[in-house]
Structure formats: C-alpha cells, structure tokens
N, C-alpha and C positions, 0 to 999 in steps of 0.2 A: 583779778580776785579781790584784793585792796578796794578796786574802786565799786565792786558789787555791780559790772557791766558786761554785758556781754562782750567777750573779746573782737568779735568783728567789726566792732563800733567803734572802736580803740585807733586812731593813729595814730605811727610816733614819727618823729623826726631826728634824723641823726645828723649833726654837723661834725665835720673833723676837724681841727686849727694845730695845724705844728707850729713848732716855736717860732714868735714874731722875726727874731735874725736871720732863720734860717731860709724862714718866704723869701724876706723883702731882699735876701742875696740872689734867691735861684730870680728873684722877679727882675733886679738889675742883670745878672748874668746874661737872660733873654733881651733885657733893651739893649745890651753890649752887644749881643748877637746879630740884633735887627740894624744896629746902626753899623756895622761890622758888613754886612749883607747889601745895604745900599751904598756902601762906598766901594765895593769892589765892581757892584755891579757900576758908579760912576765913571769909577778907573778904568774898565772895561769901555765903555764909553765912548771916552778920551782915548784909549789907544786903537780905537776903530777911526776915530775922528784923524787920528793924527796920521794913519795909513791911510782913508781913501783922500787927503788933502795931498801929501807924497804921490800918489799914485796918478790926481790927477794932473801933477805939474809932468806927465808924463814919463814918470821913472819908474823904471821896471820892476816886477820883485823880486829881482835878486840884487837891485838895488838897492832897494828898501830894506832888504832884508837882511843887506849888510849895515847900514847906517842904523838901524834898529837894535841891531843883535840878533835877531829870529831868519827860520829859515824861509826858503820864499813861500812855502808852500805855507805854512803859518800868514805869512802876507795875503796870502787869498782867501787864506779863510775868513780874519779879519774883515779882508775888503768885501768877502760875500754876507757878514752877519749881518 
C-alpha cells in the first residue's frame, strides 16, 4: 500500500541471525563432533588392524581375546569388519 504496487509484484526477503556467540559455539561444537567422529572411526581402525595381525600369527580368539580384554566372539567380529 506505502509503495502504491500491486502486492503480487512485491518480494520480500527474510534472513534470520542469532546472536554471533551463540553460532560460532553451536558451529565449533559440530567441528568437535566431526573431529570426535573421525577418530573413533581411526580407533576403530587400529583395533581391527591389531586383531587381524594377532589372528594371523595364528592365535586363536579366545587367545586374543584374552590378551585384549574382549571376548572371542567380539575377536571375530573385529576380524570379519
């Protein structure tokens, strides 16, 4: 009505911005998350690596399973991922 236009002609455009702290937390909280997310998956890894190298000096898994802490049937799962 102000601009004497037909309202169909009219875009408007909405941005939202919360407060700059509050982003750039939740935005570090997600890179913590991600870098959180590739080292387990590393860890993971590393403990599949270290059961099929055990597994192939020919020790059993309830071998492994002992020298580990886990139980054997955890050793094959390892050994099959």
């Amino acid at each position: 009505m102000w601009l004497n236009v037909t309202p169909f002609t009219v875009t408007v455009a909405v941005t939202v911005k919360g407060p700059e702290n509050e982003v750039a937390e939740w935005t570090a909280a997600e890179h913590d998350e991600l870098e959180a997310r590739a080292a387990q998956a590393r860890a993971a890894e590393r403990r599949r690596a270290v059961v099929r190298e055990l597994r192939t000096q020919n020790d059993s898994a309830a071998d492994v399973g002992t020298v580990l802490g886990i139980s054997k049937q955890r050793v094959y799962q390892l050994e099959k991922a």
